[in-house]
LOSE-820949 format. One line per field, with one value per atom (N, C-alpha, C): atom name; x, y, z; chain; residue in one letter. Coordinates in steps of 0.1 Angstrom, whole numbers. Layout:
! LOSE-820949
atom: CA	...
x: X	...
y: Y	...
z: Z	...
mol: A	...
type: A	...
END
This chain:
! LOSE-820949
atom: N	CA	C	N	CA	C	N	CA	C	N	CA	C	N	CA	C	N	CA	C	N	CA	C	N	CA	C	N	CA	C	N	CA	C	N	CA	C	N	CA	C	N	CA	C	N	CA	C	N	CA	C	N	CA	C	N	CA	C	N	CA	C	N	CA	C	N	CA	C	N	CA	C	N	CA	C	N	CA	C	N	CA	C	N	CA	C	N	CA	C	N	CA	C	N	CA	C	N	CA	C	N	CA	C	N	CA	C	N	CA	C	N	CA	C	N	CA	C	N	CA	C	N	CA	C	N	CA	C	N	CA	C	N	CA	C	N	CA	C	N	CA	C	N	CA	C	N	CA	C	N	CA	C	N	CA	C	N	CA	C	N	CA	C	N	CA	C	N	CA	C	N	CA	C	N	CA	C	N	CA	C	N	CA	C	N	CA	C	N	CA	C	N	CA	C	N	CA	C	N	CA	C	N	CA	C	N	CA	C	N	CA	C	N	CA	C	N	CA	C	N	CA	C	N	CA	C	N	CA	C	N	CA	C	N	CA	C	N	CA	C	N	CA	C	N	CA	C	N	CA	C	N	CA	C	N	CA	C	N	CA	C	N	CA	C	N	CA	C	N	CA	C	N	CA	C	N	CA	C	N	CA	C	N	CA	C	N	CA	C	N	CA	C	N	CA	C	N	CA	C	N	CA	C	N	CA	C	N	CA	C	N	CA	C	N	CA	C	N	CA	C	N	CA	C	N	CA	C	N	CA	C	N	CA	C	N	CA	C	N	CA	C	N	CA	C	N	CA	C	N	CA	C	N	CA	C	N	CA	C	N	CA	C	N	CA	C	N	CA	C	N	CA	C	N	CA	C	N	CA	C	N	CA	C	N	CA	C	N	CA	C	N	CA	C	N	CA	C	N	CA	C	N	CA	C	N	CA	C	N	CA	C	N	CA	C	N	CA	C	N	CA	C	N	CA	C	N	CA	C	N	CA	C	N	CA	C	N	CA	C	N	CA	C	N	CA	C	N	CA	C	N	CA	C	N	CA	C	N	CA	C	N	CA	C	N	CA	C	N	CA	C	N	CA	C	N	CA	C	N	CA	C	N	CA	C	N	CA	C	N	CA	C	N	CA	C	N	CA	C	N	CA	C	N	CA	C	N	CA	C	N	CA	C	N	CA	C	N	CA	C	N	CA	C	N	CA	C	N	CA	C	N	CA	C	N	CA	C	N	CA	C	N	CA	C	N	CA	C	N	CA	C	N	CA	C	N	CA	C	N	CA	C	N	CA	C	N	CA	C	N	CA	C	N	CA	C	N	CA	C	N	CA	C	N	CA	C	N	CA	C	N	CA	C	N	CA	C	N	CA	C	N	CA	C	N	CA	C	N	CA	C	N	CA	C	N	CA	C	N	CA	C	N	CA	C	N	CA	C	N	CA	C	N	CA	C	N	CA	C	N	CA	C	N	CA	C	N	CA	C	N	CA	C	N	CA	C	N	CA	C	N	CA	C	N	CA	C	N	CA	C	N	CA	C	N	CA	C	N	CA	C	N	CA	C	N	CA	C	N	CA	C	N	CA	C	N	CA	C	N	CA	C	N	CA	C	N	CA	C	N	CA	C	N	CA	C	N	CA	C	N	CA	C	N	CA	C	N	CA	C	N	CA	C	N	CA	C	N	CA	C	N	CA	C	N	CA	C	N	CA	C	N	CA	C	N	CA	C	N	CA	C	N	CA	C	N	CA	C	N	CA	C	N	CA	C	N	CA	C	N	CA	C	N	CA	C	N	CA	C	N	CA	C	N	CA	C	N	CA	C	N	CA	C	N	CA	C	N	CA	C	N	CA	C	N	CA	C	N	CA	C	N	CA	C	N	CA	C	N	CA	C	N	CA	C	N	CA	C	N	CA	C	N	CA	C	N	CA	C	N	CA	C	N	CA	C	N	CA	C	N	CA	C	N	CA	C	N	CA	C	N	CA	C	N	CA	C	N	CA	C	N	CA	C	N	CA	C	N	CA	C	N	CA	C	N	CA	C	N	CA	C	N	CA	C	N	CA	C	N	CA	C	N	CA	C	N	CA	C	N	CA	C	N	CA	C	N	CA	C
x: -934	-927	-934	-935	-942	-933	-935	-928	-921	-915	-908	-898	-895	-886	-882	-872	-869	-865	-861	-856	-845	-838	-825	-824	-807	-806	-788	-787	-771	-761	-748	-740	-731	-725	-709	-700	-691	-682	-670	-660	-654	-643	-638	-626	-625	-731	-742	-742	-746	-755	-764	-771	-782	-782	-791	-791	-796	-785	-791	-800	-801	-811	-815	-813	-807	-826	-822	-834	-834	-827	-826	-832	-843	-851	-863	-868	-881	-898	-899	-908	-922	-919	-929	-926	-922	-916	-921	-919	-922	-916	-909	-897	-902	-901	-907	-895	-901	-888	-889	-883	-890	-873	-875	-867	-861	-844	-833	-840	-851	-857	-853	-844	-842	-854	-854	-858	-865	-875	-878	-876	-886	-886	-901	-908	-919	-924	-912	-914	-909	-914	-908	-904	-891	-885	-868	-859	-847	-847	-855	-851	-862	-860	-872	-880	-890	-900	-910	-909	-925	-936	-945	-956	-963	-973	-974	-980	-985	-996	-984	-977	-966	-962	-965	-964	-944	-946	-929	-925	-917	-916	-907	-909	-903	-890	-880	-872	-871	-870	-867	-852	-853	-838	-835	-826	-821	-818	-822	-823	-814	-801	-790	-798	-800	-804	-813	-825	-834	-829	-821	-814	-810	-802	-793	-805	-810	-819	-830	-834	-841	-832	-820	-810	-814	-806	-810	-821	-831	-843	-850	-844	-846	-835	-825	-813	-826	-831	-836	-848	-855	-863	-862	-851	-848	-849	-854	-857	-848	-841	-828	-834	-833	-837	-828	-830	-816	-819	-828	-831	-821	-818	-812	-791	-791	-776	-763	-772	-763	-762	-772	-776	-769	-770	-758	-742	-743	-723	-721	-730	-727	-729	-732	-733	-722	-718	-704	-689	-690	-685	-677	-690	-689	-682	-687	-680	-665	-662	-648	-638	-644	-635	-635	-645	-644	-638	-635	-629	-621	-612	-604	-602	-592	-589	-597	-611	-618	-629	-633	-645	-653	-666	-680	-686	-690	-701	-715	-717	-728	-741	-747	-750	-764	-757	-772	-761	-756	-747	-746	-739	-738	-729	-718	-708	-713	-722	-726	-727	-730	-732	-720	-709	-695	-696	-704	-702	-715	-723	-730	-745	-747	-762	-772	-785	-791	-791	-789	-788	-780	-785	-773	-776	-790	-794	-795	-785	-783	-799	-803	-813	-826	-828	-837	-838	-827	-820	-823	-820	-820	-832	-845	-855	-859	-852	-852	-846	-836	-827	-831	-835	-832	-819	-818	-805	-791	-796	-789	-782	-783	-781	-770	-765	-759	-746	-753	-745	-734	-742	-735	-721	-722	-718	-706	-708	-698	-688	-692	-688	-675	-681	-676	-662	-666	-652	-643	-648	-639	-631	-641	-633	-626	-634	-626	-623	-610	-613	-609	-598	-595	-603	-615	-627	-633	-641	-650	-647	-632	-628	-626	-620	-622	-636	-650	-661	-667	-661	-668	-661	-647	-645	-637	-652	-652	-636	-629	-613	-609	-621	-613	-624	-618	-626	-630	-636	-635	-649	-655	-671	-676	-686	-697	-695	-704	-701	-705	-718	-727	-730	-722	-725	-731	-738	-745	-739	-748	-746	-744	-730	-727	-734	-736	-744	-759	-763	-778	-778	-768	-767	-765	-757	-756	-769	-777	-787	-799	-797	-803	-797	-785	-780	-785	-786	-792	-803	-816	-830	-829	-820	-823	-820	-807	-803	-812	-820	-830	-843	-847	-857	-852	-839	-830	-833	-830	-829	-839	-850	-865	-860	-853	-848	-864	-871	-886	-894	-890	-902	-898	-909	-903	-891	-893	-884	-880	-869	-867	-878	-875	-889	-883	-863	-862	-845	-838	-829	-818	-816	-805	-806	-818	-821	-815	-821	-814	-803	-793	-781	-774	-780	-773	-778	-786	-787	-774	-774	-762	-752	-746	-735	-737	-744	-748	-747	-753	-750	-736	-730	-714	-705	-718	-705	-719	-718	-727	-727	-713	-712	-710	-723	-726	-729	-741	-751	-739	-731	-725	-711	-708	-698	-704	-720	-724	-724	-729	-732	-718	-709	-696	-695	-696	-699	-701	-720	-725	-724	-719	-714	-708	-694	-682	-689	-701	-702	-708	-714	-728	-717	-705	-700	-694	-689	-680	-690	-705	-713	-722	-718	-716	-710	-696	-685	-692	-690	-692	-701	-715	-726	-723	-715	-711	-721	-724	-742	-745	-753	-752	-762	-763	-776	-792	-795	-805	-807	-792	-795	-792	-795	-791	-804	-810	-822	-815	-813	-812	-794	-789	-777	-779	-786	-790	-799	-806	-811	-797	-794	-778	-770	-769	-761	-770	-782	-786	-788	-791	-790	-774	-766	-751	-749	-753	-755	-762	-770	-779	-771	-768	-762	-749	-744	-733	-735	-746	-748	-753	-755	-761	-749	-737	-726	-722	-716	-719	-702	-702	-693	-691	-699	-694	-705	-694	-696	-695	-692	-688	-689	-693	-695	-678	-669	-653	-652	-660	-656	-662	-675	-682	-669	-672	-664	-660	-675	-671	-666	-665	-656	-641	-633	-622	-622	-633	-630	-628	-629	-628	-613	-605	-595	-599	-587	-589	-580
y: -271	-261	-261	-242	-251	-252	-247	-249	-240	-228	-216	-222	-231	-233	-251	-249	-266	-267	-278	-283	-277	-274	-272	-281	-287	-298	-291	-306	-300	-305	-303	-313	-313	-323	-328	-316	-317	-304	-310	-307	-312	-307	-299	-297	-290	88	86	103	107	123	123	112	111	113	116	113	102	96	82	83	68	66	52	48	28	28	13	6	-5	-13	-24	-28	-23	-32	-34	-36	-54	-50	-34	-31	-31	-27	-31	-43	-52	-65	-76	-86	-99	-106	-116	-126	-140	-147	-160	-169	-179	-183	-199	-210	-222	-232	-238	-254	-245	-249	-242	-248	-240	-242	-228	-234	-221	-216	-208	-196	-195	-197	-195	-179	-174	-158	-156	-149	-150	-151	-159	-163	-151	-148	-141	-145	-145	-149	-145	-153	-147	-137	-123	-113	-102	-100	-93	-83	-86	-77	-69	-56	-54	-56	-50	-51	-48	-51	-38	-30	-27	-16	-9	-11	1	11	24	36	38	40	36	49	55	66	59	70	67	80	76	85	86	103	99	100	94	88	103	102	107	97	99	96	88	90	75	66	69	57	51	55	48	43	45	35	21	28	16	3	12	2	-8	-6	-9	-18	-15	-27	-42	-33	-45	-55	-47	-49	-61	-57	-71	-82	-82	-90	-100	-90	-101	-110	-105	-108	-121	-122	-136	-150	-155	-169	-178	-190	-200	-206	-212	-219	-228	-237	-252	-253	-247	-249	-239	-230	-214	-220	-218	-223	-207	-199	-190	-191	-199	-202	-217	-223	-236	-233	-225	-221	-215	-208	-199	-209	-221	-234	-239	-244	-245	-238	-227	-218	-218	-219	-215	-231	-241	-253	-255	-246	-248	-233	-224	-220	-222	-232	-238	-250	-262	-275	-270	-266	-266	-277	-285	-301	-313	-310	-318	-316	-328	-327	-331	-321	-325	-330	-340	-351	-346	-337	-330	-322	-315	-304	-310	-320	-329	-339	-338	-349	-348	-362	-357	-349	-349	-338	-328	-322	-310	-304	-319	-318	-311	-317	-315	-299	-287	-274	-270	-279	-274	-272	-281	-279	-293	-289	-298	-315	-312	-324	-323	-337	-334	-324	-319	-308	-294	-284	-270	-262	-269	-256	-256	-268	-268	-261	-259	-245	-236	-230	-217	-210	-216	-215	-199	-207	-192	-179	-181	-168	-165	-172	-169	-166	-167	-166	-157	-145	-139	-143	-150	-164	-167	-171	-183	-169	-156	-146	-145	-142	-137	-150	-161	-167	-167	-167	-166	-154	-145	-132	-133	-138	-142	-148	-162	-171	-164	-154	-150	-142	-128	-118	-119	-124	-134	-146	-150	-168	-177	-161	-168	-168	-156	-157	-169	-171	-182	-195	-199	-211	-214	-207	-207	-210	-204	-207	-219	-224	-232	-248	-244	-256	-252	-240	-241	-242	-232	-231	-226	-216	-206	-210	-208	-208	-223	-218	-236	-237	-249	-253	-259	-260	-272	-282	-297	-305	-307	-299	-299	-286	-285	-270	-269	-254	-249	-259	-259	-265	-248	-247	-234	-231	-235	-232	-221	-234	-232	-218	-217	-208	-197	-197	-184	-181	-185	-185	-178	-183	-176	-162	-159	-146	-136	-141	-135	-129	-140	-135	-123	-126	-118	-103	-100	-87	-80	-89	-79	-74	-85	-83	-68	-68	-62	-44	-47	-38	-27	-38	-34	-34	-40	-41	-41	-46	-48	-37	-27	-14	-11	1	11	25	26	34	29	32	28	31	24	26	24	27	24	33	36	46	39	25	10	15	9	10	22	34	47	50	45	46	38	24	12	24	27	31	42	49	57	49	39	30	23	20	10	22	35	42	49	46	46	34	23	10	-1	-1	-12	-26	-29	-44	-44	-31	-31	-42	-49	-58	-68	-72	-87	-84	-70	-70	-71	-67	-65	-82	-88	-103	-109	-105	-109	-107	-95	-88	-95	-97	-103	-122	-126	-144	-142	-136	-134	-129	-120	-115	-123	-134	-144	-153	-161	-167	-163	-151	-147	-145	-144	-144	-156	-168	-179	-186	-183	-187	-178	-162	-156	-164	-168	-176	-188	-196	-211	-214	-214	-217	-233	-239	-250	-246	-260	-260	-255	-258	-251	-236	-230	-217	-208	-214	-207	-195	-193	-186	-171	-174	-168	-159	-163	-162	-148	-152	-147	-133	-133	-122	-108	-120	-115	-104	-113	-106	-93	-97	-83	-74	-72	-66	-58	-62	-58	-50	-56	-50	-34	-33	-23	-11	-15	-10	0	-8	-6	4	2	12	24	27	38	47	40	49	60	68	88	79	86	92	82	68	61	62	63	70	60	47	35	20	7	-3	-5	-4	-10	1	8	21	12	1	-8	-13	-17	-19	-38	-47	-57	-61	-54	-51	-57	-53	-58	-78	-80	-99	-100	-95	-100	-101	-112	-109	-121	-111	-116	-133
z: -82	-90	-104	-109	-127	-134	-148	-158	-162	-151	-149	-144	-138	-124	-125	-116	-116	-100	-98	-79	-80	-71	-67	-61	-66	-58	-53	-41	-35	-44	-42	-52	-39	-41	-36	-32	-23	-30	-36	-49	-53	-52	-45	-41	-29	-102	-90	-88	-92	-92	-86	-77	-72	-57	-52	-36	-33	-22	-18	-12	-8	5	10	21	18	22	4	-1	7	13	16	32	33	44	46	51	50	56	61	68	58	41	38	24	28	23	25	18	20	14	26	25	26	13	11	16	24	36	28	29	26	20	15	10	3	-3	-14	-27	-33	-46	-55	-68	-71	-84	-88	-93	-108	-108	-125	-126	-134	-140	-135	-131	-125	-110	-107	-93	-82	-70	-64	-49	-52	-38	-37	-36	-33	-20	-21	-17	-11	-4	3	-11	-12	-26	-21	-29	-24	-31	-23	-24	-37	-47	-57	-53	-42	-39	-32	-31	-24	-37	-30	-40	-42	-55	-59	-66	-61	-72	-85	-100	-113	-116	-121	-123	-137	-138	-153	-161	-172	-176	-191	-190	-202	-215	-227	-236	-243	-239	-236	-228	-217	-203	-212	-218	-222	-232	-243	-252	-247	-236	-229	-221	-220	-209	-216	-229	-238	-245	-246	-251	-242	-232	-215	-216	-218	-220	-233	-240	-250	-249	-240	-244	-226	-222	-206	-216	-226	-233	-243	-245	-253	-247	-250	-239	-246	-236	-242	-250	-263	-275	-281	-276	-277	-296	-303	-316	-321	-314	-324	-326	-341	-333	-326	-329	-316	-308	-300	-285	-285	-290	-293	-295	-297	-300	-287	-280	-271	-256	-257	-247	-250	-262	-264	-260	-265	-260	-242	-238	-223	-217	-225	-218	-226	-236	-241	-229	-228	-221	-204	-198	-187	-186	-202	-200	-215	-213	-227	-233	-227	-228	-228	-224	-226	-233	-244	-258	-251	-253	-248	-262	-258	-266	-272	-259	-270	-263	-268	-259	-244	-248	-240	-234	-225	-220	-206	-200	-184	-179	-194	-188	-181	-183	-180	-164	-159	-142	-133	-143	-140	-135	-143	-142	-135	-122	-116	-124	-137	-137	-134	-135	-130	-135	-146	-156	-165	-175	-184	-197	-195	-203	-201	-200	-194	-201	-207	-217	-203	-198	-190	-177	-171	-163	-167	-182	-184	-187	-182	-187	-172	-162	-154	-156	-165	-169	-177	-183	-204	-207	-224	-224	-223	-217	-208	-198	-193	-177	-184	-198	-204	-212	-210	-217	-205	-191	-180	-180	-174	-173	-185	-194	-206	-204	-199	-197	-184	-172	-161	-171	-174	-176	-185	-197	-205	-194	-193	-185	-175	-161	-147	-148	-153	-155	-142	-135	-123	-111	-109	-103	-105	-116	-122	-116	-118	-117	-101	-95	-81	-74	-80	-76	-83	-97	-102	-91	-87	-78	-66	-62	-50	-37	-45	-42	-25	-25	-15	3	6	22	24	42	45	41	34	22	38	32	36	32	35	33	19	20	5	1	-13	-17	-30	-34	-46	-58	-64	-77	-88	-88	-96	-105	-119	-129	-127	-116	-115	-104	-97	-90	-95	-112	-118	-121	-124	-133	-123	-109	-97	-96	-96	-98	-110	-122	-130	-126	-124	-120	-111	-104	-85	-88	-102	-106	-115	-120	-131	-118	-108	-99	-93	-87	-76	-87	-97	-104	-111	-111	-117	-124	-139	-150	-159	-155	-169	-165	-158	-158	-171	-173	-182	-181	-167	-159	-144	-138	-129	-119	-106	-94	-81	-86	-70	-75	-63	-64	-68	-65	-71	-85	-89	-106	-114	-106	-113	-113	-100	-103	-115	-113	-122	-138	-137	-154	-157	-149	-148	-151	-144	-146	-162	-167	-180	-191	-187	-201	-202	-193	-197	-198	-196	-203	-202	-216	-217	-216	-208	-199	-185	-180	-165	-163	-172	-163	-162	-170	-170	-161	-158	-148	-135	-130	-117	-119	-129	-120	-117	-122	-117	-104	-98	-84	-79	-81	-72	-67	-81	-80	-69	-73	-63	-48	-43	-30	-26	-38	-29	-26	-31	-25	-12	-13	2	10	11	18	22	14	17	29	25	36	47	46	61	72	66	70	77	66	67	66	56	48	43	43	36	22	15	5	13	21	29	29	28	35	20	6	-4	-2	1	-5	6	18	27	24	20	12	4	-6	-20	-15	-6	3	8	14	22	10	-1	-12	-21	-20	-25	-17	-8	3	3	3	2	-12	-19	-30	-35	-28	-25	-16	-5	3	-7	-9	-18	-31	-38	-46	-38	-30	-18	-14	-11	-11	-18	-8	-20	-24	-35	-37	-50	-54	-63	-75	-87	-97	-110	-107	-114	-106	-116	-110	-100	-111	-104	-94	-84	-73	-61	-65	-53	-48	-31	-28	-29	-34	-36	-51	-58	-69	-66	-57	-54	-50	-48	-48	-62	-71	-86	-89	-90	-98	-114	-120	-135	-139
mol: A	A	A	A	A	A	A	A	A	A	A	A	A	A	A	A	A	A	A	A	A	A	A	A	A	A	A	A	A	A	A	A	A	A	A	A	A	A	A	A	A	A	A	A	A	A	A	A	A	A	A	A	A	A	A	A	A	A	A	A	A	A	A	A	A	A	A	A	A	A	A	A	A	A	A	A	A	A	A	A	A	A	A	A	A	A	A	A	A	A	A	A	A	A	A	A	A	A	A	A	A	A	A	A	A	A	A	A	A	A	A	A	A	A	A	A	A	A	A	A	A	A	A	A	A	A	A	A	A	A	A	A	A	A	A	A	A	A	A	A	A	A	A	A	A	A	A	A	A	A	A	A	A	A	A	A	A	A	A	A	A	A	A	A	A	A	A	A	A	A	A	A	A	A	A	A	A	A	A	A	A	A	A	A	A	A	A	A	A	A	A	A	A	A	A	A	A	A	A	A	A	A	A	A	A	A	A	A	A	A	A	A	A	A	A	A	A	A	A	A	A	A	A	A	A	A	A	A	A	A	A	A	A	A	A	A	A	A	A	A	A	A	A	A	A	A	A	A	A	A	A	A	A	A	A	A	A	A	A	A	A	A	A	A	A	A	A	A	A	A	A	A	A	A	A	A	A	A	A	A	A	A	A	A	A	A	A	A	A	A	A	A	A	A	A	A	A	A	A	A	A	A	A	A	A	A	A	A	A	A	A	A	A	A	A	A	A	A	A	A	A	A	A	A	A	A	A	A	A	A	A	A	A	A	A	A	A	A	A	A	A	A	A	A	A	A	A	A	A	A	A	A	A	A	A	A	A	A	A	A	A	A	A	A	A	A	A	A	A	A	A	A	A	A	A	A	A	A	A	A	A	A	A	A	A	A	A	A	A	A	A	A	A	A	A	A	A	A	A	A	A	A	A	A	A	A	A	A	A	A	A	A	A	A	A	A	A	A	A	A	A	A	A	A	A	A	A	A	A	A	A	A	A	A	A	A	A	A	A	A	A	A	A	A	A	A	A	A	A	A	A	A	A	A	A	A	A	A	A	A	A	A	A	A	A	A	A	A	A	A	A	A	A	A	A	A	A	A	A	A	A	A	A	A	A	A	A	A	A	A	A	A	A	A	A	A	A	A	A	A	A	A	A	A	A	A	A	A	A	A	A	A	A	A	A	A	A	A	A	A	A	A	A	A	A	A	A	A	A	A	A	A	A	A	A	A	A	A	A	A	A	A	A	A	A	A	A	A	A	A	A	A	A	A	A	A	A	A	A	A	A	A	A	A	A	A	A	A	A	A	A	A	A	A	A	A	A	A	A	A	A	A	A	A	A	A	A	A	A	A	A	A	A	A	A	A	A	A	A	A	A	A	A	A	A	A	A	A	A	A	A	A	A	A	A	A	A	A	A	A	A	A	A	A	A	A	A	A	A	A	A	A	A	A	A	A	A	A	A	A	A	A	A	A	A	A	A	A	A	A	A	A	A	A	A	A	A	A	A	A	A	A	A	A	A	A	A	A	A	A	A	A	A	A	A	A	A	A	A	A	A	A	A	A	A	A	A	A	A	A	A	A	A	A	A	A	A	A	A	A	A	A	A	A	A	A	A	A	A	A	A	A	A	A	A	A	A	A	A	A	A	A	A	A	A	A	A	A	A	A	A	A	A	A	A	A	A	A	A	A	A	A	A	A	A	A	A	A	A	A	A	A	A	A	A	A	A	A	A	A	A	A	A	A	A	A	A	A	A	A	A	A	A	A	A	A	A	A	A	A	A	A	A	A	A	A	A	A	A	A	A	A	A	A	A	A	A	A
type: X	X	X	X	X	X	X	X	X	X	X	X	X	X	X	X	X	X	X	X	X	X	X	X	X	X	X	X	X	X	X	X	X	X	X	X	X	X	X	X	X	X	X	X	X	X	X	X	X	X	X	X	X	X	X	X	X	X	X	X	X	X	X	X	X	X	X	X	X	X	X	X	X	X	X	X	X	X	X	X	X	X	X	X	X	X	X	X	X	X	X	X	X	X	X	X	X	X	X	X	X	X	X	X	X	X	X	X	X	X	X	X	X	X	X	X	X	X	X	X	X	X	X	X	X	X	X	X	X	X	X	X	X	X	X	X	X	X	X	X	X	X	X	X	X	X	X	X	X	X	X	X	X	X	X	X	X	X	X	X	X	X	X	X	X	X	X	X	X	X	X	X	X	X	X	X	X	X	X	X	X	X	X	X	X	X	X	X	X	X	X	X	X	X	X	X	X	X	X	X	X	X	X	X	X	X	X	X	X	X	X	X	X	X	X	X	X	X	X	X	X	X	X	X	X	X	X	X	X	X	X	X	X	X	X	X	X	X	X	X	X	X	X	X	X	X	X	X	X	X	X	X	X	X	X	X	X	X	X	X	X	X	X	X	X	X	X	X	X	X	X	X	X	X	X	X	X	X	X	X	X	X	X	X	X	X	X	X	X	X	X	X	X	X	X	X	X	X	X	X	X	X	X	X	X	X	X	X	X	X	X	X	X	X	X	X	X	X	X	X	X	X	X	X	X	X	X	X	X	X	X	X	X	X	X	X	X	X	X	X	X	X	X	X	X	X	X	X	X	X	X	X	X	X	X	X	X	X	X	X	X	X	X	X	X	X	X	X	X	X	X	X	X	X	X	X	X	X	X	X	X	X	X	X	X	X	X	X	X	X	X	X	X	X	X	X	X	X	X	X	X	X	X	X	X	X	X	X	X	X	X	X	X	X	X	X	X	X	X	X	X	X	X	X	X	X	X	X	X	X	X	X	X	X	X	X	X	X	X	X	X	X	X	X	X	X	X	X	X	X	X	X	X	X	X	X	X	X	X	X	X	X	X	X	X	X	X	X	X	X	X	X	X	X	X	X	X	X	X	X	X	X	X	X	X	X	X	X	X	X	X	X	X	X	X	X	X	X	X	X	X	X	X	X	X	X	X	X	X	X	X	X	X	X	X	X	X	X	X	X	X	X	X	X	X	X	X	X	X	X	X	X	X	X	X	X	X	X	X	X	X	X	X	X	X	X	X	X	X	X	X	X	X	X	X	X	X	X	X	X	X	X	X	X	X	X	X	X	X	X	X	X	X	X	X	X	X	X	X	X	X	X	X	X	X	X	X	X	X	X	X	X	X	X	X	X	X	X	X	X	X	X	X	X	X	X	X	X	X	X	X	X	X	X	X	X	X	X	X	X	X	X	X	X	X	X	X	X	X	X	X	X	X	X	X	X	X	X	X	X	X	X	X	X	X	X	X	X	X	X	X	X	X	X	X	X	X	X	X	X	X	X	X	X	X	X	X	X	X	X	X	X	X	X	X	X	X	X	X	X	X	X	X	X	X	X	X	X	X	X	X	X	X	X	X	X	X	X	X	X	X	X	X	X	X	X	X	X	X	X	X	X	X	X	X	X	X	X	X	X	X	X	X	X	X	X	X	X	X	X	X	X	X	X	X	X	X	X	X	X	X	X	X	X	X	X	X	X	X	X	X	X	X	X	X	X	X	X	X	X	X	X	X	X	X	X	X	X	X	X	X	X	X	X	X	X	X	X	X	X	X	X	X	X	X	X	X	X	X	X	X	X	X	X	X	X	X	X
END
């Protein structure tokens, strides 16, 4: 692994104007199969990709979309910086409204493992998201606290013996939605993309509501599986794939109209 990426490891378990047209299949794709290694920024795997020589069409956006998306666009652009203290309050932050009652010692501790990261240093994680990864996540626990917490300990359905290490898993969801999305074109290149722009330039906390979505569908597609730590990559496939699907449906006109929208409660 380089210096994009880290091991995944297992843990314990401890308790639309557009016409569609389904994007989601594999004939000119390539699905990188192998060990539950999760995800720098660069790397391509998760989810069936194409090719670059596959001819892509570009849509063009109206002049809100490209505000909006250019916002998007620099917020994917910020890389985690354990030096900045915004990026320090907002690490804080996320572990005060996941351990109210409990004082973290400090932003380098082992507490940290407690919430699914790899060590006792979350910055080192976020090197796959950037700090976007650390935005989403924040977002999650404020807005869904009763989602978040359910997945952060693993509440609902019968687990495996050994399951995701949450954190790092967010941070895998991150990556997979800007890939899924073509978020770093200049214009979209796939019919997902174009609709999500549509959804984002009428609410500019698409991106941090879809990763809500998608947490919540990669878990219940988790269970459906009965997946272990092995089968995370295959999982994560599963969930964008669904995802896709889902934005392809006529008639929806908003993120909360998806139909995995409804696992979210607040």
């Amino acid at each position: 692994m380089d210096d994009r990426g880290g091991s995944f490891v297992a843990v314990r378990r401890i308790s639309q104007g557009l016409e569609r047209e389904n994007s989601c299949h594999s004939t000119s794709a390539e699905v990188v199969a192998g060990s539950a290694a999760w995800l720098g920024r660069g790397l391509s795997c998760v989810c069936a990709q194409r090719r670059e020589s596959d001819a892509r069409p570009s849509f063009d956006l109206t002049p809100s979309e490209e505000e909006c998306l250019q916002r998007l666009q620099n917020r994917i652009d910020i890389a985690y910086d354990s030096s900045i203290p915004e990026h320090q309050a907002a690490l804080r932050a996320l572990w005060n409204a996941v351990f109210p009652e409990e004082e973290l010692h400090g932003l380098i501790s082992e507490q940290w493992k407690e919430m699914g990261w790899q060590g006792k240093d979350p910055s080192t994680d976020f090197r796959g998201g950037g700090f976007i990864s650390l935005e989403n996540l924040l977002f999650f626990a404020r807005h869904f606290p009763k989602s978040f917490k359910d997945l952060l300990w693993k509440q609902e359905g019968d687990r495996s013996a050994w399951e995701y290490p949450f954190a790092v898993a967010g941070v895998n969801i991150t990556f997979m939605l800007i890939q899924m999305l073509d978020l770093e074109a200049v214009k979209p290149r796939t019919m997902v993309g174009a609709i999500f722009l549509k959804f984002l330039s009428e609410n500019e906390s698409a991106f941090d509501i879809l990763y809500c979505i998608a947490f919540k569908l990669m878990d219940r597609q988790w269970l459906a599986m009965r997946a272990s730590y092995m089968d995370f990559n295959t999982v994560m496939k599963a969930t964008r794939c669904q995802l896709e699907r889902e934005f392809l449906l006529e008639d929806i006109t908003r993120l909360e109209e998806l139909p995995s929208y409804s696992l979210l409660t607040l």
